[in-house]
N, C-alpha and C positions, 0 to 999 in steps of 0.2 A: 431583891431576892425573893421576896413574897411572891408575885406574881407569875405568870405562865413562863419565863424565860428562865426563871430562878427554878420552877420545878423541872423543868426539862434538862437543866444542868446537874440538878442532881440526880436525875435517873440516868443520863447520859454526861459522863466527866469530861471526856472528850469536845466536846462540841463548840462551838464561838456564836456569839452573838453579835449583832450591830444594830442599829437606827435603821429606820425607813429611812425612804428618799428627802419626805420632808421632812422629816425633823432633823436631818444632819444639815439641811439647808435652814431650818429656822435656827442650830445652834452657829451653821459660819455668822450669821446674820448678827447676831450678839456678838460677835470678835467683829463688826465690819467699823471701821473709823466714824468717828459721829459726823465728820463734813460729807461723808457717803451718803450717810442714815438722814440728814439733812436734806440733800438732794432729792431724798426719793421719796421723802415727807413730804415735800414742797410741791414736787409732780405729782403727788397723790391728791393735795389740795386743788392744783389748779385743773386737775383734769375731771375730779368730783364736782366743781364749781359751775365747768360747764356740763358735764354731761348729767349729772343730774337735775338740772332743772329742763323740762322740756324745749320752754320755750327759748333758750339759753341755746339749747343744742341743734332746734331748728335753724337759729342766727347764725351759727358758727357754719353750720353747712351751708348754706346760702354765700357765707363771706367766702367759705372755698370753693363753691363753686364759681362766684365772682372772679376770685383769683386764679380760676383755671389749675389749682392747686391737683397733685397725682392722690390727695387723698380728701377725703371731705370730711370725716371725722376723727375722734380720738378712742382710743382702746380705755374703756373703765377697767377700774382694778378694781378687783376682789381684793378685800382687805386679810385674808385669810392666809392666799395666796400669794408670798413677799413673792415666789418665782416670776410674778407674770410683773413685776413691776417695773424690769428691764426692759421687756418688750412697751410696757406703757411709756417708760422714759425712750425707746427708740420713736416711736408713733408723735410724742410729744417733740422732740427734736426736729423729725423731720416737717413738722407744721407749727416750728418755734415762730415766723413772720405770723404767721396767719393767728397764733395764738396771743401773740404781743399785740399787734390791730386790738385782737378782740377783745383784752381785757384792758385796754387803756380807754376804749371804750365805756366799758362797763364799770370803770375803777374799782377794780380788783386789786387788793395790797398785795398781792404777791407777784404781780404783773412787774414789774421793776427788776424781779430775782431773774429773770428770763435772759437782760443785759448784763447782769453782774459778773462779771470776768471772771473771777476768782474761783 
């Protein structure tokens, strides 16, 4: 009530407030299931893993374009931004073969998460 929303309400009685965009999206994000928040931890690791190192990311393009794959790279996440983490988990799905090659490869521990049914 201190800040600019609290004095506008008191000059103005009438009025309603809400959240921005993001932050009604960062507070669904704290009610989201932990095997969800799991999920998109996991793609955050394996897509940081490759696209942060160069020469990492060189390799993987290479492997799709081997594969004649419709995409050669992965979308990085902005770690700020949980929004874009669906579109990074769609990106990652759709290059789950090509990403499974790559880190079985590489022996990467979370390469394994990629088969796990559950």
């Amino acid at each position: 009530m201190s800040g600019a929303i609290g004095k506008i309400k008191g000059k103005a009685k009438g009025c309603s407030s809400g959240h921005c965009m993001l932050h009604l999206h960062a507070l669904a994000m704290k009610k989201m299931p932990p095997f969800k928040k799991e999920v998109l931890s996991e793609t955050v690791k394996i897509i940081n893993f490759i696209k942060s190192r160069p020469k990492k990311n060189k390799l993987f393009k290479i492997l799709c374009d081997d594969m004649e794959s419709l995409h050669t790279s992965l979308l990085l996440h902005p770690e700020t931004r949980w929004l874009s983490r669906g579109k990074s988990l769609i990106s990652l799905f759709e290059l789950r073969n090509e990403v499974g090659i790559f880190l079985r490869d590489n022996d990467f521990a979370l390469g394994e998460k990629l088969c796990d049914d559950r």
